[in-house]
C-alpha positions as CSV (number, residue, x, y, z in Angstrom):
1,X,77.3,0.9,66.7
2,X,73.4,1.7,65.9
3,X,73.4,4.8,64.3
4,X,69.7,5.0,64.1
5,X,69.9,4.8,67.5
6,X,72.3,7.6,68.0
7,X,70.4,9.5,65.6
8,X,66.9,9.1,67.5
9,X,68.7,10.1,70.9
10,X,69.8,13.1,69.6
11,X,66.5,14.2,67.6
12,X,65.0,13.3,70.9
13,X,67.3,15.2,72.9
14,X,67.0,18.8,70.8
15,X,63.3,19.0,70.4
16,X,62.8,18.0,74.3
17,X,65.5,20.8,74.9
18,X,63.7,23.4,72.5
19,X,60.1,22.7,74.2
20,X,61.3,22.9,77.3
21,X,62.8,26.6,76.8
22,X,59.5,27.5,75.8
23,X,57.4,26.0,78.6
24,X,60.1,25.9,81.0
25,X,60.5,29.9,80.8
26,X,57.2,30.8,81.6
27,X,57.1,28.2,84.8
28,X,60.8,29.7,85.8
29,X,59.5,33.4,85.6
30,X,56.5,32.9,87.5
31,X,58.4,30.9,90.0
32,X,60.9,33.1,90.4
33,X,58.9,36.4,90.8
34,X,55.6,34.8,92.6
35,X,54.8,35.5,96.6
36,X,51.9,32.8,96.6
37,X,51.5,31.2,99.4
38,X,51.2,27.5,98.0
39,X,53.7,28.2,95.3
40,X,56.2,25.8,97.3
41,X,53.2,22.9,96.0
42,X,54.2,23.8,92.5
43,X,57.7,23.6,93.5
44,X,57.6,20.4,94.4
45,X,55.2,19.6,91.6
46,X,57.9,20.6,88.9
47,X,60.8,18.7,91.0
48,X,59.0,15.3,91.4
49,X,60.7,13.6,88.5
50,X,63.7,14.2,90.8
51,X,62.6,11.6,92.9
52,X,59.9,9.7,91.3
53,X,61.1,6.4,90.0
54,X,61.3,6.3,86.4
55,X,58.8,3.4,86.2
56,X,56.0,5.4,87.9
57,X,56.0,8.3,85.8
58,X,56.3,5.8,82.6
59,X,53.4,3.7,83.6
60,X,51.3,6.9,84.7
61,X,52.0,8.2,81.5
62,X,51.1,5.2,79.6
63,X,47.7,5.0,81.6
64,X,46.9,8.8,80.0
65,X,48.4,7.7,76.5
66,X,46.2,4.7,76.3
67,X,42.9,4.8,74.5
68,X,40.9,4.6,77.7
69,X,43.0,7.7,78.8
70,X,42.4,11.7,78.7
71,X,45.3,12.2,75.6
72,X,45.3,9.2,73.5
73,X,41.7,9.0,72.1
74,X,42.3,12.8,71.0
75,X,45.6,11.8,69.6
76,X,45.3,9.3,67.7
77,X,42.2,10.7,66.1
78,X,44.3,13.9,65.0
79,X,47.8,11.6,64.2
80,X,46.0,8.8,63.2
81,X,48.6,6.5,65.1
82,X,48.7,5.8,69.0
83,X,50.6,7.9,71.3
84,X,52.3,5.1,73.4
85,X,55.3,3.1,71.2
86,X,56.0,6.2,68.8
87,X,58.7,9.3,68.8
88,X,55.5,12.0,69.7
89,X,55.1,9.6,72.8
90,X,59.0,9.2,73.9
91,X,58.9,13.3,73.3
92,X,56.2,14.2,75.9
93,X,57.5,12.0,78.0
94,X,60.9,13.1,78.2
95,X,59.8,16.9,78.6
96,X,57.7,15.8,82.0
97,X,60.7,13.9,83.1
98,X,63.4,16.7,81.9
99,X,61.0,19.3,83.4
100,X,63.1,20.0,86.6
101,X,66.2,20.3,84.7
102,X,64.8,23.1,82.7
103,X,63.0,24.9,85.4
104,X,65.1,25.1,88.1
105,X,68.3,26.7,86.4
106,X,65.8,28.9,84.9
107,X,64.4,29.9,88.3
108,X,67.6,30.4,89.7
109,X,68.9,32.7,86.7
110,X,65.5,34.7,86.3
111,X,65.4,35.3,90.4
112,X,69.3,36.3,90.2
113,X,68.1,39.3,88.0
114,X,68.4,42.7,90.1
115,X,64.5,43.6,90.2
116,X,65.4,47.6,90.8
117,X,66.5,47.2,86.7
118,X,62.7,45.4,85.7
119,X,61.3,48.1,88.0
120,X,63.3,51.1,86.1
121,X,62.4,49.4,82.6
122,X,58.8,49.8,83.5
123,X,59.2,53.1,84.7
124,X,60.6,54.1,81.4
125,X,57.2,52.6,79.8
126,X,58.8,49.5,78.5
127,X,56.0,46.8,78.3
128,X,56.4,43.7,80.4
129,X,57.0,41.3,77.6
130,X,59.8,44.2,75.5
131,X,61.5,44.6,79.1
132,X,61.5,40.5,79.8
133,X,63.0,40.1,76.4
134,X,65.3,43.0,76.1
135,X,66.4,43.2,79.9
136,X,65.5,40.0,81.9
137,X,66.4,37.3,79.1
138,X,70.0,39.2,78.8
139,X,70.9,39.3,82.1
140,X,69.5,35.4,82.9
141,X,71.1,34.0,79.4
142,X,73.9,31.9,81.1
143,X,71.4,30.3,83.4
144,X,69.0,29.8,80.7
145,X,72.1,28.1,78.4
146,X,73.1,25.8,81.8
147,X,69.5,24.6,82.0
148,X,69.3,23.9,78.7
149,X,72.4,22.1,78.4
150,X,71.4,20.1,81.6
151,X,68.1,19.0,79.8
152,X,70.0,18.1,76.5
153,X,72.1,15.9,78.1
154,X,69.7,14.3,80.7
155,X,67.3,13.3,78.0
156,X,70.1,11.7,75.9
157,X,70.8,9.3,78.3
158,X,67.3,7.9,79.6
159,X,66.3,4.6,79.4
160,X,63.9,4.0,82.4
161,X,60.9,6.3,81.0
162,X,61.8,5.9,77.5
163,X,61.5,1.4,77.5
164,X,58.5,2.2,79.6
165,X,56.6,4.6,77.0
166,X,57.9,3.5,73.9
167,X,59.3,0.4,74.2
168,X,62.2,-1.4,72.3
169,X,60.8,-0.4,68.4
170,X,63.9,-0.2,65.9
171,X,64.1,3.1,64.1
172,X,61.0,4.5,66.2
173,X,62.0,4.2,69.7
174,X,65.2,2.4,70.0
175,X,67.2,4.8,71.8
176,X,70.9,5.1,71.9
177,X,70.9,3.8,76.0
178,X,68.0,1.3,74.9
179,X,70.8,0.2,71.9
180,X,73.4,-0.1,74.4
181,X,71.2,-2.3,77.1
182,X,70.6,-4.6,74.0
183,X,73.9,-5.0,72.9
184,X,75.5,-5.7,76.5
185,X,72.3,-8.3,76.8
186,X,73.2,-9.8,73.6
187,X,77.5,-10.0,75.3
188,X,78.1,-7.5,72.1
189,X,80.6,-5.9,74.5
190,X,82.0,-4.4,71.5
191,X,79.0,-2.7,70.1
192,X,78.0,-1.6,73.7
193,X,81.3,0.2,74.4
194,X,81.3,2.4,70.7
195,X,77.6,3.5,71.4
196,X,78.6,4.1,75.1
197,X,81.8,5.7,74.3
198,X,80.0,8.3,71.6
199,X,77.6,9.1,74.9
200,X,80.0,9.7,77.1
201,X,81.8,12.2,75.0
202,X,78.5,14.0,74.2
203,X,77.6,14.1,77.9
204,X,81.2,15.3,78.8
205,X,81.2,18.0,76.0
206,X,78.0,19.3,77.0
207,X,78.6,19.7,80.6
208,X,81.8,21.0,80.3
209,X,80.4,24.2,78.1
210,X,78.4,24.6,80.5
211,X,80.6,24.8,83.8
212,X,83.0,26.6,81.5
213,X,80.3,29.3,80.1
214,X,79.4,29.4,84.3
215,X,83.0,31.2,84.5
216,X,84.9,28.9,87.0
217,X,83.1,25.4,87.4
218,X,80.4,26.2,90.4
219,X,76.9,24.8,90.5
220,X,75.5,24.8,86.5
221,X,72.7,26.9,88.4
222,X,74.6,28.8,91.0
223,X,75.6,32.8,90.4
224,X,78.4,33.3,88.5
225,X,82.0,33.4,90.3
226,X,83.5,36.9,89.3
């Protein structure tokens, strides 16, 4: 079993997780409390990686890494490394393909919020940001905790984007599904089946706190069953 591997999966895994609360909140809030017209554009903007193929997004992404694109230039002269073929570049990667399962749970817990409370908090003269963190975050936190349980566990197991934007690099960007696509290619049946096996527990794990904390195993992003 490549415990590198594992190890790089996971690292990979918490830091897309704890981005994407902080971006993701901010996306879900407005999403969930906007009457624009076009917001249904940005809707479908964040939900794309849904559908998009896995290769698309990597090789888009590797066209704005590259040093003829918008972000790698201005990388590399801040790193001093290139973006495509390292961990930062597997990272930003995995937040733009993780986006939707972020967002969406967080749109569906921040809209499930009764707006008559917000209203009162404001009346009281609570600021916006003391009465989003002391009354909306509350209310919303099991949604929040689904979403980012779903994105933990969606970006452990990727292997489409991840080959595409940082290739097969051991101890940089060898990922644990990467390790296990290797090992079945290589007939290491053996070697496959402990990394898979340690996956599949850590998927299982992960999703089942999060049906459980949901009180009765509906939708990870549905209300709560009472």
């Amino acid at each position: 079993m490549d415990h590198a591997a594992l190890w790089l999966s996971l690292r990979l895994a918490g830091w897309t997780t704890i981005i994407l609360l902080g971006v993701g909140l901010p996306i879900a809030w407005w999403l969930a409390r906007s009457h624009w017209r076009w917001k249904f554009l940005v809707e479908a903007l964040v939900a794309l990686p849904l559908v998009l193929p896995p290769t698309v997004l990597g090789f888009y992404l590797l066209l704005a890494m590259g040093p003829r694109g918008p972000l790698g230039p201005a990388f590399e002269a801040l790193a001093g490394h290139s973006l495509p073929f390292s961990f930062e570049g597997l990272l930003l990667a995995s937040v733009l393909y993780s986006l939707p399962f972020a967002v969406q749970p967080f749109t569906a817990a921040l809209a499930g919020v009764d707006p008559r409370l917000i209203e009162a908090s404001w009346c009281l003269g609570v600021s916006r940001a003391r009465t989003f963190v002391r009354v909306v975050l509350p209310l919303a936190a099991t949604g929040i905790l689904s979403g980012m349980v779903l994105t933990f566990a969606h970006t452990l197991g990727e292997f489409g984007v991840v080959l595409m934007v940082g290739g097969n690099l051991e101890g940089r960007t060898r990922t644990a599904s990467i390790a296990i696509y290797d090992s079945v290619q290589a007939l290491d049946y053996a070697a496959a089946g402990r990394t898979s096996l340690v996956l599949l527990v850590v998927s299982f794990a992960v999703l089942a706190l999060t049906y459980g904390v949901r009180r009765g195993g509906g939708a990870p992003w549905g209300p709560p069953r009472s």
